[in-house]
C-alpha positions as CSV (number, residue, x, y, z in Angstrom):
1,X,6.1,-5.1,-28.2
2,X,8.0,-4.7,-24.8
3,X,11.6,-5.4,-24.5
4,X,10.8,-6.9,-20.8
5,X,7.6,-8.5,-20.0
6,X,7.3,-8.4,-16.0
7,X,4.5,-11.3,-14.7
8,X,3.5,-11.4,-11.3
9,X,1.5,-14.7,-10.9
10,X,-1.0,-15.5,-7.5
11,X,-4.5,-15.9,-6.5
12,X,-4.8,-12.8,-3.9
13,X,-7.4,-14.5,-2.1
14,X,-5.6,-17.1,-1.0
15,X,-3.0,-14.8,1.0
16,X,0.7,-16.1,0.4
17,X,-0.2,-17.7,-2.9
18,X,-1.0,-14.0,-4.3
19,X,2.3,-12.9,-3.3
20,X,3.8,-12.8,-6.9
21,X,1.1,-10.0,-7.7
22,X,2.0,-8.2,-4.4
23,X,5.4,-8.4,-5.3
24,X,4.6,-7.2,-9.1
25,X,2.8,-3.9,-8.1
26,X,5.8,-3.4,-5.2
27,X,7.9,-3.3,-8.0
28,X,6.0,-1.5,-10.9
29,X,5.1,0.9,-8.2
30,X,9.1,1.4,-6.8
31,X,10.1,3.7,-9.7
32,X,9.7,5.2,-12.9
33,X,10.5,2.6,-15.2
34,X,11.3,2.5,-19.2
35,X,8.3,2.3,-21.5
36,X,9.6,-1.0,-22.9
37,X,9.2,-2.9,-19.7
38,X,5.8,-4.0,-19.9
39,X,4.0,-5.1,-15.8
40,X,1.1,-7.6,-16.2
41,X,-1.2,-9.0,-13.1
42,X,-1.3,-12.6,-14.2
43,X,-4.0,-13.7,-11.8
44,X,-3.7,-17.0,-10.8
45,X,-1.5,-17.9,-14.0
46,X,-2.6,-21.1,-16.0
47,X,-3.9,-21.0,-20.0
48,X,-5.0,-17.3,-19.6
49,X,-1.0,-16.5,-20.0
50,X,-0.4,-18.0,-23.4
51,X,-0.4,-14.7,-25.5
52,X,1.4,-13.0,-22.9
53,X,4.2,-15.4,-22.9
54,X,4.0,-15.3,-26.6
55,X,4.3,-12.3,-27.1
56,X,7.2,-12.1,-24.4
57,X,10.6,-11.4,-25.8
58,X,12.4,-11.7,-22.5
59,X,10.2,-12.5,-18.9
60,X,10.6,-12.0,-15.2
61,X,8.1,-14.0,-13.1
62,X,7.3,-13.2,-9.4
63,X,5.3,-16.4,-7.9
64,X,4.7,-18.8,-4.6
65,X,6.0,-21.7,-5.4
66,X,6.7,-24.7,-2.3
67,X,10.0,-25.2,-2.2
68,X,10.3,-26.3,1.4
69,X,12.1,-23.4,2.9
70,X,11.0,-21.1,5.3
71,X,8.3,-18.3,4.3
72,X,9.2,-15.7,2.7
73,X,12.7,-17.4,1.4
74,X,12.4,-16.4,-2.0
75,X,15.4,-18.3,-5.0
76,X,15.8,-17.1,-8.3
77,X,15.1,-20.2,-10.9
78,X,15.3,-21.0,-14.4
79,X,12.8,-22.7,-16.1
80,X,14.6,-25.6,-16.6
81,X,14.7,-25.9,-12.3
82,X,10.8,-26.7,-11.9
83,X,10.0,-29.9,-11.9
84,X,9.0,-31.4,-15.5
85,X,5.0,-31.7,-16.7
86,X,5.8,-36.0,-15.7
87,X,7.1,-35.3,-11.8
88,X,5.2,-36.2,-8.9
89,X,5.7,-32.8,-7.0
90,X,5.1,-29.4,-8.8
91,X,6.3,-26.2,-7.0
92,X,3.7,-24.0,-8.6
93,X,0.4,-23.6,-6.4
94,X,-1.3,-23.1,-9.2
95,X,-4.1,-25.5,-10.8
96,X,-2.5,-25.5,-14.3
97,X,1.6,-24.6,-13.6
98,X,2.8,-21.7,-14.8
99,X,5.4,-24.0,-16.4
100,X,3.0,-26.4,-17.8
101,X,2.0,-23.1,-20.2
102,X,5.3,-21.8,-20.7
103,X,6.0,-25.2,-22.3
104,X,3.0,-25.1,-24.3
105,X,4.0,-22.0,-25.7
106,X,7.5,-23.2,-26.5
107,X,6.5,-26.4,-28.6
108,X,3.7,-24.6,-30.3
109,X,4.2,-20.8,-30.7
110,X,6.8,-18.1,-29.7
111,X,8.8,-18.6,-26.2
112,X,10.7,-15.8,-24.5
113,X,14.1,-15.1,-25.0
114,X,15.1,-15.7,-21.4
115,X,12.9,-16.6,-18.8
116,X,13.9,-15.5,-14.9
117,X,12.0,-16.4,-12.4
118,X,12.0,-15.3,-8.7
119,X,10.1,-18.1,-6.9
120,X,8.9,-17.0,-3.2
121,X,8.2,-19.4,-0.6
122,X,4.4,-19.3,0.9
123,X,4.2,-19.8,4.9
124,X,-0.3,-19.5,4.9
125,X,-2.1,-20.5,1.5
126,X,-5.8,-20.5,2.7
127,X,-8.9,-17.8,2.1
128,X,-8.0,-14.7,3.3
129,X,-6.4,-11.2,1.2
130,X,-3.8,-10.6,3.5
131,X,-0.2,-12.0,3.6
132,X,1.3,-13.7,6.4
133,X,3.0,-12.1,9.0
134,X,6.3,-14.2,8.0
135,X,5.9,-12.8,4.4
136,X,4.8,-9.4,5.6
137,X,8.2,-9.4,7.3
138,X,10.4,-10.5,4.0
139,X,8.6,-8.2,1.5
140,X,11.1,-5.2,1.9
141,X,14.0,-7.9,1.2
142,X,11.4,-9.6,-1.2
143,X,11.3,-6.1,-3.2
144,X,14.5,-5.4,-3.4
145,X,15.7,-8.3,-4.9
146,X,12.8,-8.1,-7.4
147,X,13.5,-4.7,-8.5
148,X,17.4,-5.6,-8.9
149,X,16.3,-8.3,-11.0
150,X,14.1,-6.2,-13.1
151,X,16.6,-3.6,-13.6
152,X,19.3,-5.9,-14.6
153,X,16.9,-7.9,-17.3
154,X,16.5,-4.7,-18.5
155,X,19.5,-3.4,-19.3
156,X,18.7,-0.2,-18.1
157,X,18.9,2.0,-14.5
158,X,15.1,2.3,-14.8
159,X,15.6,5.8,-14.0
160,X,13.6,7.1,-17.0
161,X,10.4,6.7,-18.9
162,X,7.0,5.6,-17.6
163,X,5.3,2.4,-17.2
C-alpha cells in the first residue's frame, strides 16, 4: 500500500476542468519520487474513486473547483471546507463530487488519514483539450505549490526512489 496516494481529478476534454490531471502528471513528472507515493489519473472523479480512496492512507488531490476567484488562483482546502452533500452550491465541476465519494467512503469503508486538497480555479470549462491561456500562465506557480505539497505530505525530499 502507498504511504501517499497523489489524485489528480478533471475531465481533459473539457480544458480547465482537466487541470487537476495536468497538474498530477506536472508533478509525477517533476522528479524522482519515493516508491511509496503512489500518482493516480482520477478521470473525471465520481464513484470510480472509491477503492482508491479506500485504500488511501493519506491523499493529495489536485482539482478545478469554482471558487469565484480569478483563473488559475489555486487554495489549499480541507475536506471539511467544501460545501456539505445538502448545500445549494458545490465547488466540484464534477457530476458526482469528489467529496460526495470521499464521504461515502468514510461512513462505509476506510477513509484516508489526512486528506489535502489543492483546489484550482477554472477560467474556460467547455469542449476543447487545451487549457486556457489564464491557466497556461499559472501552471509554473500552479506546480510548484503542488510539488511542495507533495513533498511535505510525504515526509520525504523526494529526492530518491522511483514512481
Amino acid at each position: 500500500m502507498a504511504k501517499l496516494t497523489v489524485l489528480g481529478i478533471g475531465n481533459i476534454l473539457m480544458r480547465d476542468d482537466g487541470v487537476g490531471v495536468r497538474v498530477l502528471e506536472a508533478v509525477r513528472d517533476q522528479r524522482s519520487w519515493p516508491a511509496d507515493i503512489e500518482f493516480i489519473d482520477g478521470g473525471a472523479g465520481g464513484m470510480n474513486l472509491i477503492n482508491v480512496l479506500e485504500a488511501a492512507e493519506k491523499l493529495v488531490v489536485f482539482d478545478s473547483a469554482d471558487m469565484k476567484l480569478s483563473p488559475g488562483e489555486c487554495r489549499l482546502i480541507g475536506p471539511e471546507q467544501i460545501c456539505d452533500l445538502a448545500g445549494e452550491h458545490r465547488a466540484s465541476m464534477h457530476d458526482v463530487p469528489f467529496i460526495e465519494t470521499l464521504t461515502l467512503v468514510g461512513r462505509f469503508l476506510h477513509r484516508p488519514a489526512e486528506v489535502r486538497i489543492l483546489a484550482i480555479q477554472p477560467g474556460v470549462v467547455d469542449h476543447g483539450r487545451e487549457l486556457s491561456d489564464e491557466l497556461k500562465a499559472a501552471m509554473p506557480a500552479i506546480v510548484r505549490a503542488a510539488v511542495e505539497l507533495v513533498a511535505e505530505q510525504a515526509g520525504a525530499d523526494g529526492q530518491e526512489g522511483g514512481q
